[in-house]
C-alpha positions in Angstrom: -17.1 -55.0 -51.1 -13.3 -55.1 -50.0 -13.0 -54.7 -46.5 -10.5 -52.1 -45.6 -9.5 -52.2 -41.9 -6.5 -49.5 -40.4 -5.5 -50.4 -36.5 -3.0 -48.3 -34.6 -1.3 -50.9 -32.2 1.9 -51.3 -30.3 5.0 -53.7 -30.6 8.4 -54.0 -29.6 7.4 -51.2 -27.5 6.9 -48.6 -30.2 3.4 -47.3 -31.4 2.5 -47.5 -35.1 -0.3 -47.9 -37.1 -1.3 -50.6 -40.5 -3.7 -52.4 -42.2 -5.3 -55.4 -41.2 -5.0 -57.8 -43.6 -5.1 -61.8 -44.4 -1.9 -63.1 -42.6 -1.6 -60.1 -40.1 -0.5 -56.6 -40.1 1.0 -54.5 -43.1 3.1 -51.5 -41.5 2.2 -48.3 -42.3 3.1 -46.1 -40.5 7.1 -46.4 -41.0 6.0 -46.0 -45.0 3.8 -42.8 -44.5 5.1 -41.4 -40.8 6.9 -38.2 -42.7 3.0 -37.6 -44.1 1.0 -38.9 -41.5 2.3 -39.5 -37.9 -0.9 -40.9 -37.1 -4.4 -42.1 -38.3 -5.5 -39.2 -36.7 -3.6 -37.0 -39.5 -4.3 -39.7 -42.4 -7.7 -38.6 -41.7 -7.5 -35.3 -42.0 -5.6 -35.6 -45.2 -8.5 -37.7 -46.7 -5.9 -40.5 -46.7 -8.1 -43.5 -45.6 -8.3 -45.3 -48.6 -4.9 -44.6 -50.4 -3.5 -46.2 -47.6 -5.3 -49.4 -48.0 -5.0 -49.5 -51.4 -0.9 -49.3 -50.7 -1.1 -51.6 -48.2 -3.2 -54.6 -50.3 0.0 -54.7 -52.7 2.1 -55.5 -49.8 3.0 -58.7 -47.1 2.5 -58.4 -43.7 5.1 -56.9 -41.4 3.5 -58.3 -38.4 1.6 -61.3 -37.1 -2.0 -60.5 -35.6 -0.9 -61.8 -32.3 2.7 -60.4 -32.1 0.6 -56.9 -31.6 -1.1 -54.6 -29.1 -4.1 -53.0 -30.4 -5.0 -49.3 -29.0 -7.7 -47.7 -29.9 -7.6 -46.7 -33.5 -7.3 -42.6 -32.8 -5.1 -41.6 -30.5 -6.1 -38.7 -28.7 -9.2 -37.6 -30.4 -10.3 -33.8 -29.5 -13.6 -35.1 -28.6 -15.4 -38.5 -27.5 -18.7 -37.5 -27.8 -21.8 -40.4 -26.5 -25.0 -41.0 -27.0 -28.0 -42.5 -24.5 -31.2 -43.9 -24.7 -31.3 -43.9 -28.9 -32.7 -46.4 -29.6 -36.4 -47.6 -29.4 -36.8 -50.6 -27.0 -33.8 -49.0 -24.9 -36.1 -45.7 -24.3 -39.1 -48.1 -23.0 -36.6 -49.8 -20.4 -36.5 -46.9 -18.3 -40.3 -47.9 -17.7 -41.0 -43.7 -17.0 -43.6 -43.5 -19.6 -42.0 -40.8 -21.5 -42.2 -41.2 -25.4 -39.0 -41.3 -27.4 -37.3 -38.2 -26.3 -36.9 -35.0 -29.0 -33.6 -34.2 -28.9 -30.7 -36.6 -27.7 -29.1 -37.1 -24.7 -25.0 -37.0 -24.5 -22.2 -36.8 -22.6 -18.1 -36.8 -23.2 -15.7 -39.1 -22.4 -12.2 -39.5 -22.2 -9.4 -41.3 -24.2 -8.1 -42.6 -20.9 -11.6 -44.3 -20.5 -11.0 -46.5 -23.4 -8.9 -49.2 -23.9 -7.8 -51.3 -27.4 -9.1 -54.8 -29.1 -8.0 -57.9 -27.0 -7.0 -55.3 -23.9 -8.8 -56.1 -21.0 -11.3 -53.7 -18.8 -10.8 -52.8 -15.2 -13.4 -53.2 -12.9 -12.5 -50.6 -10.6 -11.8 -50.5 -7.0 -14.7 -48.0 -6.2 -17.7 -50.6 -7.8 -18.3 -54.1 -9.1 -21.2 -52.2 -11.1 -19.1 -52.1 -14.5 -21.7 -52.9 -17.9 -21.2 -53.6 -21.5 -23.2 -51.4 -23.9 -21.8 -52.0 -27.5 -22.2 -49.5 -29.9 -20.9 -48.3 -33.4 -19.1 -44.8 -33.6 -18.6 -42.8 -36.7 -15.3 -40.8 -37.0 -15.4 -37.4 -38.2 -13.0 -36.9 -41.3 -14.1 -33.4 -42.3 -14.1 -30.6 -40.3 -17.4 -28.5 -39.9 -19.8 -26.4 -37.6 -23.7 -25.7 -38.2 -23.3 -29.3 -41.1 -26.7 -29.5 -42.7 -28.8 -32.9 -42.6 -28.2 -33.1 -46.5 -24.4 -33.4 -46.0 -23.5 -34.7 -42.9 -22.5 -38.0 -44.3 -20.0 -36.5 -46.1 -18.3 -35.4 -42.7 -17.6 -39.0 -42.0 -14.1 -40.6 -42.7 -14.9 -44.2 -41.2 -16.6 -46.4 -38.6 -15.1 -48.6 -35.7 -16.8 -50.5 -32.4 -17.5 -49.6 -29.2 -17.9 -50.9 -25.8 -18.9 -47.8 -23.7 -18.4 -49.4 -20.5 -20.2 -48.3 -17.6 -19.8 -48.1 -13.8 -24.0 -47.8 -13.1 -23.9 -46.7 -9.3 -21.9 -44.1 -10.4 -24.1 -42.5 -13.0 -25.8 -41.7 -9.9 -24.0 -39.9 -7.7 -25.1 -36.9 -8.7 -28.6 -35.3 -9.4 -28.4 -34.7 -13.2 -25.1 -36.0 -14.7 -23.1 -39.2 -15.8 -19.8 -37.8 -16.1 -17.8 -39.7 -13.2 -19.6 -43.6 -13.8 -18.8 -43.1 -17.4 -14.9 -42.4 -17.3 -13.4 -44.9 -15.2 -10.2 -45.4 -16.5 -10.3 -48.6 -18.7 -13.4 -49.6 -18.6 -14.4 -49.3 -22.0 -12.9 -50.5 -25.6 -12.6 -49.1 -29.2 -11.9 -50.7 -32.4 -10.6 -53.2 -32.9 -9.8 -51.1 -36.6 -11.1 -48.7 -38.5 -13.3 -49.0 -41.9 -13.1 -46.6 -44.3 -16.8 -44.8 -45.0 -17.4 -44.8 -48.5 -21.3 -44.7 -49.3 -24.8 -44.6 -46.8 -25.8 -48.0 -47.6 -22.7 -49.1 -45.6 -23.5 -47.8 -42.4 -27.5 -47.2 -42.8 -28.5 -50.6 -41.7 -25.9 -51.9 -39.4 -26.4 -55.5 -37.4 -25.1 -54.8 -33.7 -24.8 -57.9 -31.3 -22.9 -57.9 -27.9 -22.3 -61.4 -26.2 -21.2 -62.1 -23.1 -19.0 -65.1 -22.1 -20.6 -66.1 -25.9 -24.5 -65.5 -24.9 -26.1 -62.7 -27.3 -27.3 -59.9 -24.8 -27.7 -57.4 -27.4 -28.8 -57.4 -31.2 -30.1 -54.7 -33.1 -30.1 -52.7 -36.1 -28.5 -49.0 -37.3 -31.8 -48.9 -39.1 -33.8 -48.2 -36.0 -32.4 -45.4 -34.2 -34.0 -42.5 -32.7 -31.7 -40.2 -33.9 -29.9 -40.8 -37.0 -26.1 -40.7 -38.0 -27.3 -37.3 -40.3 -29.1 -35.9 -37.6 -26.8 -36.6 -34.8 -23.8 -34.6 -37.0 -25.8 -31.7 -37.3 -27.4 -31.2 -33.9 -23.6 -31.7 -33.0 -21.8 -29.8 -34.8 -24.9 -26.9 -34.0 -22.8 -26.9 -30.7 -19.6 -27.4 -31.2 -17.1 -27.6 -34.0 -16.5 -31.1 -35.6 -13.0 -31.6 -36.1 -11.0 -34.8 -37.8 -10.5 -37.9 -35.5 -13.8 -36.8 -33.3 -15.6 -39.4 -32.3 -19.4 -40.0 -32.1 -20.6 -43.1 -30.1 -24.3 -43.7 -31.1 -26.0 -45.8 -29.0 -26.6 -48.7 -27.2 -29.6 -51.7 -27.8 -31.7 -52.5 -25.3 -29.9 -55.6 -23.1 -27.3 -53.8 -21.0 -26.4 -55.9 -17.7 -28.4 -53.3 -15.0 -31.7 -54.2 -17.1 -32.0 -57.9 -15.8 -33.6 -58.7 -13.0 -31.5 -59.2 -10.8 -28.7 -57.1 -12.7 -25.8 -58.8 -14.4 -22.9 -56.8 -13.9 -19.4 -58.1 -15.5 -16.9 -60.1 -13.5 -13.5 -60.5 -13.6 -13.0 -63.5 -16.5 -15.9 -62.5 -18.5 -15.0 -62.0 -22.5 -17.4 -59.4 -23.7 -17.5 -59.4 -27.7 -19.5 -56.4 -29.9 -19.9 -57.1 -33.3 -21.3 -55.3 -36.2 -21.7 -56.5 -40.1 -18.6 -55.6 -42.0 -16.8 -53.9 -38.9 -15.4 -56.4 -37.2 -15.5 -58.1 -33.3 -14.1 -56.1 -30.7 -13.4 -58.2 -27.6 -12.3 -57.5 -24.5 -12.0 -59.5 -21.4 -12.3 -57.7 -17.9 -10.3 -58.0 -14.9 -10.2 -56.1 -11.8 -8.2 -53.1 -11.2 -5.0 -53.9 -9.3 
C-alpha cells in the first residue's frame, strides 16, 4: 500500500499545505490554492487522493526540516473526544462499573492543539499535564442520523493525537472536563494526514506512546469499546458531521496519573505516539512562559 501523507505547515512565514514525501515536502497548496485554500476544502471536495497522486509525479519544494508543521486542519468546526474506550482503560478507574453503554465525550479547541515537532506548554496553573495518544478519524462527508452500515464511508482520512491533559483540572468541577482538557497547547495533531481508503486500514490499528523512548502505551484499534462505525452514528445522532470534523477515539490504558506515584510530563520530555501506517507524532514539552 502507498502511503499517502498531506501536512499543512508553515515557512517563510506563510501557511501552506503538501505532501509528504521521500526527500521532503511537495507544495501543494500554491498548485491547487484557486480550488482548495486549505486541506480543510480538499476534503470536502473529495480531493485527498488526486492530490497525492499529483504530488508523487513531482520533487520536493521543501526540505522536512526547513518546515513548521500545524495541525493538518485548520480550524475544524468541531474536535470532538472520547474517554474511557477502551477495555483495560475502563478497569483503571478501579469503580467496578462494567464497560460503560454509551461513550463518554467532550470538545476541544483548535487552540488546544499544537503541530508535529511543536512543543507542549505545561501551563502556569499545574505541573499535572499527561500524554494520552490516540488516533482520530476526519470526517470527509457531511451527514446527520449516518447509519452503522455507512459510517465508514463518512471518513476522508486518519491522523495522530496526543490529547494532552492537565488532570487536577478535570476536577475542578463536579461533572465536567472542559477547562483541564483545553489548556492552550497542551496537546498535538498529525503530524499528516492519510487518506482513508478501505476498513481494513484502520480496523486493527497498533497505537504505542513512549515517553523520553519508554513504551507507556500499546494497544490495538481492534479492541475498542465503541467502534469507529458506532462512534459516527451515535455522533452524528447529535449533531451534524461536517468535513474537516474531527473525532479523537481513545486513549490505552498507561496515561501518566495511573502510576503510582503519578508520572506527570516535565519540561524536556519527548513524548512520541505512533500508530502502523500513520506515522510518529512527537512533541517535546516545555513550560509556559
Amino acid at each position: 500500500m502507498i502511503l499517502h501523507r498531506l501536512a499543512t505547515y508553515s515557512t517563510g512565514g506563510k501557511t501552506g499545505y503538501g505532501a509528504v514525501v521521500d526527500g521532503g515536502i511537495v507544495d501543494l497548496s500554491t498548485r491547487f490554492e484557486n480550488e482548495y485554500p486549505t486541506l480543510r476544502e480538499a476534503i470536502a471536495a473529495g480531493a485527498l487522493t488526486k492530490l497525492a497522486e499529483d504530488a508523487a509525479r513531482r520533487s520536493p519544494d521543501h526540505a522536512l526540516e526547513a518546515v513548521a508543521f500545524l495541525p493538518p486542519i485548520p480550524s475544524p468546526e468541531k474536535i470532538i473526544c472520547i474517554g474511557v474506550n477502551y477495555p483495560d482503560r475502563n478497569a483503571e478507574y478501579k469503580d467496578g462499573e462494567a464497560a460503560p453503554k454509551y461513550p463518554s465525550m467532550f470538545m476541544r479547541t483548535p487552540r488546544s492543539f499544537v503541530g508535529h515537532n511543536a512543543p507542549l506548554l505545561r501551563p502556569r496553573a499545574s505541573t499535572q499535564l499527561d500524554y494520552e495518544g490516540e488516533v482520530a478519524l476526519i470526517i470527509g462527508n457531511a451527514g446527520r442520523h449516518i447509519p452503522e452500515s455507512t459510517a465508514l464511508d463518512h471518513i476522508a482520512a486518519v491522523t495522530l493525537c496526543n490529547e494532552g491533559t492537565i488532570r487536577d483540572w478535570v476536577r475542578h468541577a463536579k461533572f465536567n472536563v472542559t477547562q483541564g482538557k483545553n489548556f492552550d497547547s497542551t496537546g498535538s495533531l498529525g503530524p499528516w494526514l492519510v487518506p482513508y481508503s478501505e476498513e481494513a486500514q484502520i480496523a486493527d490499528i497498533r497505537l504505542t506512546t513512549r515517553v523520553n523512548g519508554e513504551t507507556r502505551q500499546d494497544d490495538r484499534t481492534s479492541r475498542l469499546i465503541f467502534g469507529f462505525r458506532y462512534l459516527i452514528n451515535y455522533i452524528s445522532t447529535f449533531t451534524t458531521l461536517v468535513p474537516g470534523d474531527v473525532i479523537v477515539t481513545g486513549t490505552p490504558t498507561g496515561a501518566g496519573a495511573r502510576f503510582d506515584p503519578p508520572r506527570y510530563l516535565r519540561p524536556g520530555d519527548v513524548v512520541e505516539v505512533e500508530a502502523e501506517n500513520i506515522g510518529v507524532l512527537r512533541n517535546a514539552v516545555v513550560d509556559e512562559a
